[in-house]
Structures are given as C-alpha cells and as structure tokens.
C-alpha positions in Angstrom: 8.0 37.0 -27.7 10.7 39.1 -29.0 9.9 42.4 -30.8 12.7 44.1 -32.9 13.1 47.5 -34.5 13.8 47.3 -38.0 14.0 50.5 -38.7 11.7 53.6 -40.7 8.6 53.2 -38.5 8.7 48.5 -39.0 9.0 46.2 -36.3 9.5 42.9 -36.6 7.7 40.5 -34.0 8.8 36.7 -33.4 6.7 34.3 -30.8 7.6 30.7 -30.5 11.2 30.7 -29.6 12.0 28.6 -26.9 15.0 30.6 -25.6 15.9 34.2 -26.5 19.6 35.2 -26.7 19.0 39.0 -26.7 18.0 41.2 -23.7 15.7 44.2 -24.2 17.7 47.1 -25.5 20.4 44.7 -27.5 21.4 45.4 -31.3 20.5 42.6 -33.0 23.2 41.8 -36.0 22.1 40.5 -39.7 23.2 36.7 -39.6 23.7 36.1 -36.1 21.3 33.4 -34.2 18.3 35.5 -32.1 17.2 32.4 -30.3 15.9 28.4 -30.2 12.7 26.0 -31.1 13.2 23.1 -29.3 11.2 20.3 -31.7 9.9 17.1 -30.0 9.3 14.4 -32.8 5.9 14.2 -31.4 4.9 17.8 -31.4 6.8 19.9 -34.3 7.7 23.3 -33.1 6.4 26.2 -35.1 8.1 30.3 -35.1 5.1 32.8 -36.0 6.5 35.9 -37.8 
C-alpha cells in the first residue's frame, strides 16, 4: 500500500502494486512511474485507488 500526500489536507492511497519504487519520506514527481502490477493472463491484476 502506498499512501501519498497530495497536498491541502488530501491523500492519495494506492493498493495493488506489485513493486513500489518510492521509500517512505520520497517526493513523488507528476509523470514519473510510482510502481508495478504484474498481470498473469489467467488472473488480471487490478490497482484500487
């Protein structure tokens, strides 16, 4: 699970990532990759928001 301050009280939080690239206490830049879903063909892989 990866929770992220967005700023004016919001936080944004992402489960389902199969790798993180971020450790806590990282600034996290607009447009740069925060992690992976690995997706089996069998079992699709799903990021909750």
């Amino acid at each position: 699970m990866l929770i992220i301050d967005s700023g004016f009280g919001f936080h944004v939080i992402l489960s389902g990532l199969d790798e993180i690239y971020y450790k806590i206490g990282s600034k996290v830049s607009f447009g740069k990759n925060i992690g992976e879903i690995k997706t089996i063909k069998s079992n699709p892989s799903e990021l909750y928001v």
